[in-house]
C-alpha positions as CSV (number, residue, x, y, z in Angstrom):
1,X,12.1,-4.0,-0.7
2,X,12.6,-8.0,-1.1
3,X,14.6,-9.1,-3.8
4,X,13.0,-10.6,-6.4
5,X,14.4,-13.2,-9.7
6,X,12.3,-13.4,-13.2
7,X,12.1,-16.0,-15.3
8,X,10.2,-18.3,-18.2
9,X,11.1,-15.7,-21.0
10,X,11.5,-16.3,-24.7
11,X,10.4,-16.2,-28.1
12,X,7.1,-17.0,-29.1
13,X,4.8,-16.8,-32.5
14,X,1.9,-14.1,-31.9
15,X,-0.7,-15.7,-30.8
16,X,1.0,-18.1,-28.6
17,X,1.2,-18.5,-24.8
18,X,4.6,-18.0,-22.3
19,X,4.1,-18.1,-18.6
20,X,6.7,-15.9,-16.6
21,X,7.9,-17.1,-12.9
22,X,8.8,-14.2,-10.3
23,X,10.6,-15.6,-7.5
24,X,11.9,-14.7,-4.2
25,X,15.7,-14.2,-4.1
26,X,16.7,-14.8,-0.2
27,X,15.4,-13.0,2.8
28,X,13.7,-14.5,5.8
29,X,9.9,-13.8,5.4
30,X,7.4,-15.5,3.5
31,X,6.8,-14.7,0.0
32,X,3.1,-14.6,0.6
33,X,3.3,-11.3,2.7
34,X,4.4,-8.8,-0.5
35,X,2.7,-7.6,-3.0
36,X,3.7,-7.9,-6.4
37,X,4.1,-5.9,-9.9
38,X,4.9,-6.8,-13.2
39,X,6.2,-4.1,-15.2
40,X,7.4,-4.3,-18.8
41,X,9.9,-2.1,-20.9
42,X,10.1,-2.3,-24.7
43,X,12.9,-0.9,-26.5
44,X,12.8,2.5,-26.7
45,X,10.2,3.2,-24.1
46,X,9.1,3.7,-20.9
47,X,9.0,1.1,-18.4
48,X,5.3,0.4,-17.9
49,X,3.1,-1.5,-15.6
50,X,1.0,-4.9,-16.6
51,X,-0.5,-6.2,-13.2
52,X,-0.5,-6.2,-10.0
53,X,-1.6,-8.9,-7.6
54,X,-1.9,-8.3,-3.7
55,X,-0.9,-10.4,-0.5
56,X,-4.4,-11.1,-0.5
57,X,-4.8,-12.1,-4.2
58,X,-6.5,-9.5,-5.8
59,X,-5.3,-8.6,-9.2
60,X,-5.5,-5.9,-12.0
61,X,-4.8,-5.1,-14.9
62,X,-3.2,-2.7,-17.6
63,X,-6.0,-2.1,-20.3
64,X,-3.8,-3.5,-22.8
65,X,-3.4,-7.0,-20.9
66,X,-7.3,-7.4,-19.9
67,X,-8.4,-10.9,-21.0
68,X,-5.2,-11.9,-22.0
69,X,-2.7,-12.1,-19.0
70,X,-3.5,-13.7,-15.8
71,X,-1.0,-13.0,-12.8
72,X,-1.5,-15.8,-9.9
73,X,0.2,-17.2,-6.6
74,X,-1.2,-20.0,-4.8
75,X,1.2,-20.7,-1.2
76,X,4.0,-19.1,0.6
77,X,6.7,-21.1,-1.0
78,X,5.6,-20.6,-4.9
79,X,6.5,-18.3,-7.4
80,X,4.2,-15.5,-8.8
81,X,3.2,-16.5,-12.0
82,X,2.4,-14.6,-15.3
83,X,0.2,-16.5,-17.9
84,X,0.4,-15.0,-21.0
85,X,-2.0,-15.8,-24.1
86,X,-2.8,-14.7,-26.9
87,X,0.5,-12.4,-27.4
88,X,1.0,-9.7,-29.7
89,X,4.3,-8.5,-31.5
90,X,3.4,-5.6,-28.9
91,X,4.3,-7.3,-26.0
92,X,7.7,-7.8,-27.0
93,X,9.4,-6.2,-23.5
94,X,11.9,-7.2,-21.0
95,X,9.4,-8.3,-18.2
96,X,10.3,-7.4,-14.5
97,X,8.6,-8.3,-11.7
98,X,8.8,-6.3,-7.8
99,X,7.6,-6.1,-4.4
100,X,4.8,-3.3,-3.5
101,X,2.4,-1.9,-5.0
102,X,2.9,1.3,-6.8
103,X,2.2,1.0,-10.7
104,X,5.0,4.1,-11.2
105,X,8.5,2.7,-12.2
106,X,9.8,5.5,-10.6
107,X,8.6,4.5,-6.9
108,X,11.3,1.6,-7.7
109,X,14.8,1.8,-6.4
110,X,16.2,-1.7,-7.2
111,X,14.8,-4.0,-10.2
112,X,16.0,-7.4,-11.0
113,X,17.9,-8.5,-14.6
114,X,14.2,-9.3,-16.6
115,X,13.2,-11.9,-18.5
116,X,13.2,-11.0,-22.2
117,X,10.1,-11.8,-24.1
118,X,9.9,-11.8,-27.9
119,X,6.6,-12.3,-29.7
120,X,7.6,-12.7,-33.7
121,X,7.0,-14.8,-36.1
């Protein structure tokens, strides 16, 4: 499991836009080669899964994210990127990113520090 750094957190009026970074923290393989989740954990709950995009660049999508978040990578040496519109007190979370591709915390055993998202007005 490569070790991964978020970032591009912060506090935002609803409706507004943030775009998160996931980046690559050492290692010797291209960044290109794993696939990536976002998770997200709001006080007092679960840690829960928002998207997923592969190698390849296929991406989905929790229900509650549809039409509103947009996870991209373009090249080897770029982060994945979280676009996030349209936000909703809701998705006020601490916003992780990891490598693979299970949508279960659980299947986790390492997680980076977050990047705290606040959606408030």
């Amino acid at each position: 499991q490569v070790q991964l750094v978020e970032s591009g957190g912060g506090l935002v009026q609803p409706g507004g836009s943030l775009r998160l970074s996931c980046s690559k923290s050492g290692g010797i393989f291209s960044f290109s080669i794993y696939d990536i989740v976002w998770f997200r954990q709001a006080p007092g709950k679960q840690r829960e899964w928002v998207a997923s995009i592969s190698s390849s660049g296929t991406t989905t999508y929790t229900n509650s994210v549809k039409g509103r978040f947009t996870v991209s990578r373009d090249n080897a040496e770029n982060p994945v990127y979280l676009q996030m519109n349209s936000l909703e007190p809701e998705d006020t979370a601490v916003y992780y990113c990891n490598s693979g591709r299970s949508v279960v915390a659980a299947s986790y055993t390492w997680w980076g520090q977050g990047t705290q998202v606040t959606v408030s007005s």
